[in-house]
Each structure stands twice: as structure tokens, then as C-alpha cells.
Legacy VTK file of the C-alpha trace (Angstrom):
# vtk DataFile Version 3.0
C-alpha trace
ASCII
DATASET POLYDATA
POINTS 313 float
13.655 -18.151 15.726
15.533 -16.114 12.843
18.763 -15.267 15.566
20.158 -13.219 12.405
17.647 -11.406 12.448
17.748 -11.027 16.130
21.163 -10.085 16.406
20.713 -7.373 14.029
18.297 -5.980 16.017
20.172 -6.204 19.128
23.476 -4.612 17.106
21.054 -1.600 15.773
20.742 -0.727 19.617
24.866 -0.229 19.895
25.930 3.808 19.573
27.269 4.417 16.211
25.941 0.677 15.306
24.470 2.579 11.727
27.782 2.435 10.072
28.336 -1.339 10.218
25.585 -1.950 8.110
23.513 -0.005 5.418
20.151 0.826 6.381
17.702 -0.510 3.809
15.167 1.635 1.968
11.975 1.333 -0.046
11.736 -1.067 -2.881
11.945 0.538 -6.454
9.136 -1.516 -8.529
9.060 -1.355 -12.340
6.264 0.692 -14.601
4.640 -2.730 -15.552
4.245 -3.435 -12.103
2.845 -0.542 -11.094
0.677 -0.539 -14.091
-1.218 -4.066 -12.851
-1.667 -2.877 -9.142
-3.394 0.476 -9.794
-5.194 -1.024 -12.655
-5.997 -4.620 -10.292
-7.290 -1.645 -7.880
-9.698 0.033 -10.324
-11.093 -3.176 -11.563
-12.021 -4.263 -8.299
-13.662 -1.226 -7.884
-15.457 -1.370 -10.514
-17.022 -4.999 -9.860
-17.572 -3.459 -6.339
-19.476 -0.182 -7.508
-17.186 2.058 -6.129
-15.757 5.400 -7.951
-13.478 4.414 -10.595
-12.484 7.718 -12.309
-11.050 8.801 -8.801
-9.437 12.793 -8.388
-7.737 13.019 -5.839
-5.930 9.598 -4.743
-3.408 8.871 -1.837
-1.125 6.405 -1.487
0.208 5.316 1.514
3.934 3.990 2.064
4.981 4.388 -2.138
8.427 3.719 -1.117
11.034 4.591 -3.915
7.979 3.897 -6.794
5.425 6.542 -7.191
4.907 4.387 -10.118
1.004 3.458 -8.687
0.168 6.888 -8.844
1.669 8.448 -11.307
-1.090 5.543 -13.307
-3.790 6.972 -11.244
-2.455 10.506 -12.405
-1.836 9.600 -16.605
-5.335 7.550 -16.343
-7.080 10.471 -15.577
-6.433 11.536 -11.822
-6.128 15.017 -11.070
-3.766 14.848 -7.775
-1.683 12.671 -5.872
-0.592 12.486 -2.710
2.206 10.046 -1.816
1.891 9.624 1.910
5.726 7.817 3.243
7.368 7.781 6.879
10.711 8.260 5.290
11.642 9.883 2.178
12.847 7.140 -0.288
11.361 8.501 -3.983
14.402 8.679 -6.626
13.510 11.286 -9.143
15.666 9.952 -12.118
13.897 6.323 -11.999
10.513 7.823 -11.799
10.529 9.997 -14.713
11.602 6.937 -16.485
8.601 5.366 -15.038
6.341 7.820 -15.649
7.510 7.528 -19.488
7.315 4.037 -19.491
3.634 4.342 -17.851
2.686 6.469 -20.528
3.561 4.095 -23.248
1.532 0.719 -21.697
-1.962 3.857 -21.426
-1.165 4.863 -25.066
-1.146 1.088 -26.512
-3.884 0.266 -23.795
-1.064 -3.082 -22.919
-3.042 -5.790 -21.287
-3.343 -6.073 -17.360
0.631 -8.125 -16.412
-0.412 -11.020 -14.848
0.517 -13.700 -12.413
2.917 -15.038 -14.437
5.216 -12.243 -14.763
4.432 -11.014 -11.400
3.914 -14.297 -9.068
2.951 -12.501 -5.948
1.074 -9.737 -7.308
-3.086 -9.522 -5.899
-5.810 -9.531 -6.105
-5.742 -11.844 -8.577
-7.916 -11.386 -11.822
-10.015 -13.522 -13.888
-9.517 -10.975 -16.940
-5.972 -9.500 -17.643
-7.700 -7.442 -20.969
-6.949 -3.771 -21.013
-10.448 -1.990 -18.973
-11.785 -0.529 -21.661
-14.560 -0.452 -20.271
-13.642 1.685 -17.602
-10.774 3.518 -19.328
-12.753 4.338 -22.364
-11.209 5.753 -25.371
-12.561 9.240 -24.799
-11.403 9.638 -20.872
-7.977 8.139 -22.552
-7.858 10.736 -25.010
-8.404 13.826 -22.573
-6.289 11.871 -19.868
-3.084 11.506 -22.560
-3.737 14.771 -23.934
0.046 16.271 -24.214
0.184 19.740 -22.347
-1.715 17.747 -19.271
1.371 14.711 -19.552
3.780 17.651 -19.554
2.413 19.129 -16.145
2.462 15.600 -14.217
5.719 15.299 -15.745
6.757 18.808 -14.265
5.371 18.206 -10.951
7.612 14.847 -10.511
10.132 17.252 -10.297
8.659 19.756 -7.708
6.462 17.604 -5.546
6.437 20.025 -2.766
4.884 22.721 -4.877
1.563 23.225 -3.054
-0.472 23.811 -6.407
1.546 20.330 -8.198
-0.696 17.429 -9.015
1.907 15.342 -7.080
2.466 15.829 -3.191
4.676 14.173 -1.702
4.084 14.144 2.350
7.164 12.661 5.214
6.182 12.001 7.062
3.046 11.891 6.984
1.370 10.837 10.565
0.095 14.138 11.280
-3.762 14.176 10.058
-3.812 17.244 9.757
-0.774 17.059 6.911
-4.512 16.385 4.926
-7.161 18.663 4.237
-10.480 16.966 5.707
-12.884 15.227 3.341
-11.066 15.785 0.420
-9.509 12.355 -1.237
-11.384 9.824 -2.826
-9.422 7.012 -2.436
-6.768 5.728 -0.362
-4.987 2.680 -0.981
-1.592 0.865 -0.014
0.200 -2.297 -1.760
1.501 -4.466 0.962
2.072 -1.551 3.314
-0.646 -1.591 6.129
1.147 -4.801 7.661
4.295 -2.083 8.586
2.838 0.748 10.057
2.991 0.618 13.745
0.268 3.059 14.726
-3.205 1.289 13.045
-5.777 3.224 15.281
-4.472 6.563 14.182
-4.057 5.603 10.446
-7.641 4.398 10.387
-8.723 7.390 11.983
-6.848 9.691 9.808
-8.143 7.670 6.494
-11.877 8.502 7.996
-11.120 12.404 7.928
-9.668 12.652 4.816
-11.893 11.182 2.954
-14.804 12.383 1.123
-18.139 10.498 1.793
-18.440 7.470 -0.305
-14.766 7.660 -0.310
-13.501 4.091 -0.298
-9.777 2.580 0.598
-8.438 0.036 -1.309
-5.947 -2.161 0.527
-3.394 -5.635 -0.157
-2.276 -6.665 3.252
0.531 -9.029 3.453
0.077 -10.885 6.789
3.492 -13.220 6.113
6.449 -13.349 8.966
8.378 -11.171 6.205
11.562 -13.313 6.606
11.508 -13.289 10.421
10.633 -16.601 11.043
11.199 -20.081 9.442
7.236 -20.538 9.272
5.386 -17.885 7.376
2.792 -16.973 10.487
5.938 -17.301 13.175
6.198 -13.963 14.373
2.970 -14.543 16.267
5.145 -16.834 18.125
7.804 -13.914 19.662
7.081 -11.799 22.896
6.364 -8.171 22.671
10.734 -7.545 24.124
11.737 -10.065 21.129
10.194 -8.349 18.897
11.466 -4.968 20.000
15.151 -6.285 19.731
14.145 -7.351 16.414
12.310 -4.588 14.570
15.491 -3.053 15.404
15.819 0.920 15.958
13.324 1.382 13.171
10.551 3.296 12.365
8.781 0.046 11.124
8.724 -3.112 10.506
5.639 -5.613 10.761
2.557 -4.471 13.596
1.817 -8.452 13.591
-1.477 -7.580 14.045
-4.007 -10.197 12.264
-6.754 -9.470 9.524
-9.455 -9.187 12.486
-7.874 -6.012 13.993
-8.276 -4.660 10.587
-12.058 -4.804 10.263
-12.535 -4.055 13.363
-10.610 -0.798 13.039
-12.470 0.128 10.138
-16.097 -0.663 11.100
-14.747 1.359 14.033
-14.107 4.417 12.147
-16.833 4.634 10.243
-16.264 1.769 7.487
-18.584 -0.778 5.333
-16.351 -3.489 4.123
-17.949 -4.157 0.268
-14.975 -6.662 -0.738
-12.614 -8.853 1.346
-10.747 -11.250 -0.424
-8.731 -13.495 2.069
-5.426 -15.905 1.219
-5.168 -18.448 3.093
-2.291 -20.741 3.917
-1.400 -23.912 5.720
-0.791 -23.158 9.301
1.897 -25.651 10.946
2.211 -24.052 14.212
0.473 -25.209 17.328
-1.389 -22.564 19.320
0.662 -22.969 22.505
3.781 -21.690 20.559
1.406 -18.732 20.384
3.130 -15.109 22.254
0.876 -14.501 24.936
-1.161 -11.567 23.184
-1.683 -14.108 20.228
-2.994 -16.918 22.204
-6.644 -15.955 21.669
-5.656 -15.501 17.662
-8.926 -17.258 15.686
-8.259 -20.303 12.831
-9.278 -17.808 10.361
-6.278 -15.298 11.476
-4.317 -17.984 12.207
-4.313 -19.310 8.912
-5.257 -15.732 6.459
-2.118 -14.623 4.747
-3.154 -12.180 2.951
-6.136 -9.606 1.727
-6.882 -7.143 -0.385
-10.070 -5.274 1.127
-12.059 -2.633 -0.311
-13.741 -0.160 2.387
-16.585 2.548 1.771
-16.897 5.430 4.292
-20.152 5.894 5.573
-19.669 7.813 8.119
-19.611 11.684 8.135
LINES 1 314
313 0 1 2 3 4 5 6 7 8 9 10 11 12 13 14 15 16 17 18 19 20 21 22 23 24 25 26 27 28 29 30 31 32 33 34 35 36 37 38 39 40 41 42 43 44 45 46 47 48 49 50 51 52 53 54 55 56 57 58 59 60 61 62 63 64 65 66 67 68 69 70 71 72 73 74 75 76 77 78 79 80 81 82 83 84 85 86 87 88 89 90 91 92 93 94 95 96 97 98 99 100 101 102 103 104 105 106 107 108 109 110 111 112 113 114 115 116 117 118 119 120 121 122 123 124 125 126 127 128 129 130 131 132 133 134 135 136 137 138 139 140 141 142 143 144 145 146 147 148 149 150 151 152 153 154 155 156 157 158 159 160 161 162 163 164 165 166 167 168 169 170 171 172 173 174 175 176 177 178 179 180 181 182 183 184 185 186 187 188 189 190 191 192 193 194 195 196 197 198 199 200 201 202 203 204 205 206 207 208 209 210 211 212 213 214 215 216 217 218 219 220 221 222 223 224 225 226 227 228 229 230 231 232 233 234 235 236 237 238 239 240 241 242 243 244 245 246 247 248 249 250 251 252 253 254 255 256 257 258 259 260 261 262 263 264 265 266 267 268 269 270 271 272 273 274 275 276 277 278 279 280 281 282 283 284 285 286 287 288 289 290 291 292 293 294 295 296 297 298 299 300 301 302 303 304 305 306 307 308 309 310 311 312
């Protein structure tokens, strides 16, 4: 057991415990990474015949970054909506990102791989600029300069109801979403955290439009919680609680199988589900009670990225 990690939790429970420590926000990633995981998104998509010149996308839990989606904006996207349970977004950075963004479109900069980003997935056989997909004529209307200057503009006043950017916190309500309207909805490393998966599944289904896919990387790891990378299966429901700390997230610990089911239960056709798997070296009576009954394959899947169609009206 992580007892740091523990005692924090514990301490975050103490009145007027918030000023002993600073509270911890989204992550800020760079343009280039952003750059690979909407473009590792649309090239999965486009080996799985889904839509990949996408309208309206959403984005759920951006953090600081709107990085991804100011890519699926500049690559020819129409709106975005950044969907986040607290407000983290800094406006300087992303303007710089958004700049930076522009520049990798307008040299059409090969795919960053592995190597500069060691935990980035899916993982791709071909790191080449899609130019198949992003073909030089949707990249010329797409970088055209008055449409730049609008996203640009809109970065700036995201809650402007006509902007190509909306930015949503939070965002639980499903009715913060007009019905059938997005295309795609996808997350990087994001699902793992939020705490209410039957409602976000649901809400996915409404908003969007059939054939409508999501597009998801799910990080299944202990996230520092544990000394073995699947040990937070081992904590009871109350550890846990004095561990997430008073928080509006932190892991939902619950396995890849939950997932499916979830979708399939909302009105979802799995087309792509590619697993990671790693070396389990815990032994199944360590297991918390509602884990006991955990498969091999969850047991030992640390990752995902999953691509979902909606078939369901």
C-alpha cells in the first residue's frame, strides 16, 4: 500500500486541510503531442472505416491542453467542444499551441512517434504525414487564413455560443449537449478518472449522430497508487475513499470489461479494440472483494484504445 498516498487522502478530509498542500490540476501537453494523438485518432479511423473529416468533435477531460482539438479544428473541423469537470485551460499556452499546431499542418511534419513520446498509443506502423486523408486540397481550405483567424478568436471567447470552440464545466449534465449532433467523441487517458461510467456512456449515446463513433485510450495502470501497476484492485471500497481524497476524481478502477459492456449497453458496435497487456504479479486472493471475480484478461490488460460506432438511434 502507497501510505503517502493514503495519508494525503486522510489529511484532504481535515477542515481547512486545502492550504497545506496545492491542489493539482490538468496536465499542459505540448503542440507535438497533441499533434500525434488527434492524428493517431484519425488514422485509426481511417483503417477502421469510420468518418475521418469529422465536424463537430468533443473531447472529454482536455485538461489545461485543448491542443487535441484545436488539430481537429486547423485540420478541417468545424466545432469543438471541450467537455472538463473542472476548469483548468490556460489561454496564453494555448494560443501558443494553436500557433505551433498550425506550423506542423502547414509543413504536413510527420506523425511524433514512440520515441519522442514513449507512452503515447495506439501505436502506429506508419509515422508519414496522412496525406491520404489530409489531402492537399482539404489542407488548403482547412489553413485558409480568415478561417485560422476565427479559431484563433474563439480561443479567446470559448463561451461565445456561435464560437467554433466550447468549452463546457462541468460538463455531466447531458443535456449541456444538443442530441445527435457530434460526430466523434474521444478522450486520451481520461475514461479511467471519471467516476460516473453509466451516465457518461449514456450521455455519449445521445449526443451523437448515427454512425457517430468514440474514439478512446484507456489507461488501466494503479496511476502511482500502488507499488504494482494493477494494485489498486487490491484496496477496499473505504481505502479507496480515504485515498481519492476529497476529489472530484481520481481512478473508477473499473477493468476493460465494464467498458464494453457499457457500450454494447448503450447502443455500441466495438469495430477496433486494441488491448496492452502487462505482467500481472499479484495473486487473486490479494484481490478487494468486488475484484475477486476480475477475469485474466482484465487482470492482466493495461491499457486500450477502442474505437466504438453507434448503432443505435
Amino acid at each position: 500500500m502507497k501510505f503517502i498516498k493514503l495519508a494525503q487522502g486522510i489529511i484532504s478530509y481535515i477542515p481547512f486541510s486545502k492550504y497545506l498542500y496545492k491542489e493539482r490540476t490538468g496536465r499542459m501537453e505540448s503542440a507535438r503531442y497533441c499533434y500525434s494523438v488527434y492524428l493517431r485518432h484519425l488514422m485509426m479511423a481511417y483503417f477502421n472505416g469510420l468518418n475521418t473529416n469529422p465536424k463537430v468533435i468533443a473531447e472529454l477531460g482536455p485538461g489545461d491542453s485543448l491542443g487535441i482539438g484545436l488539430a481537429a479544428l486547423i485540420s478541417g473541423g468545424e466545432k469543438f467542444l471541450a467537455l472538463d469537470v473542472i476548469k483548468h485551460a490556460k489561454l496564453e499556452r494555448n494560443l501558443e499551441v494553436f500557433d505551433e499546431l498550425i506550423t506542423l499542418f502547414k509543413q504536413r511534419s510527420p506523425i511524433p512517434d514512440e520515441k519522442e513520446f514513449p507512452n503515447i498509443h495506439p501505436i502506429l506502423q506508419n509515422h508519414s504525414f496522412p496525406s491520404n486523408i489530409l489531402d492537399e486540397k482539404r489542407l488548403e481550405n482547412a489553413l485558409e487564413k480568415e478561417r485560422l483567424e476565427k479559431i484563433r478568436n474563439s480561443i479567446l471567447d470559448s463561451q461565445n455560443k456561435d464560437s467554433p470552440i466550447q468549452y463546457i464545466v462541468p460538463w455531466h449534465d447531458v443535456g449541456n449537449l444538443t442530441k445527435e449532433s457530434v460526430d466523434i467523441i474521444l478522450s486520451q487517458a481520461v475514461l479511467e478518472h471519471i467516476e460516473d461510467l453509466p451516465k457518461t456512456y449514456q450521455a455519449m449515446s445521445l449526443w451523437l449522430k448515427p454512425k457517430g463513433y468514440i474514439s478512446h485510450q484507456i489507461d488501466f495502470k494503479c496511476h502511482g497508487t500502488a507499488d504494482e501497476w494493477n494494485g489498486h484492485w487490491c484496496y477496499s471500497d473505504f481505502t479507496w475513499k480515504l485515498m481519492k481524497e476529497k476529489k472530484p476524481y481520481l481512478l473508477n478502477r473499473e477493468p476493460l470489461s465494464i467498458h464494453i459492456l457499457l457500450m454494447k449497453k448503450n447502443g455500441f458496435e466495438v469495430v477496433c479494440e486494441k488491448r496492452i497487456r502487462s505482467k500481472s504479479n499479484l495473486k487473486k486472493f490479494l484481490l478487494a472483494p468486488r475484484f475477486k471475480c476480475m477475469s485474466d484478461v482484465d487482470l492482466t490488460t493495461s491499457g486500450v484504445f477502442i474505437q466504438a460506432v453507434k448503432t443505435k438511434e
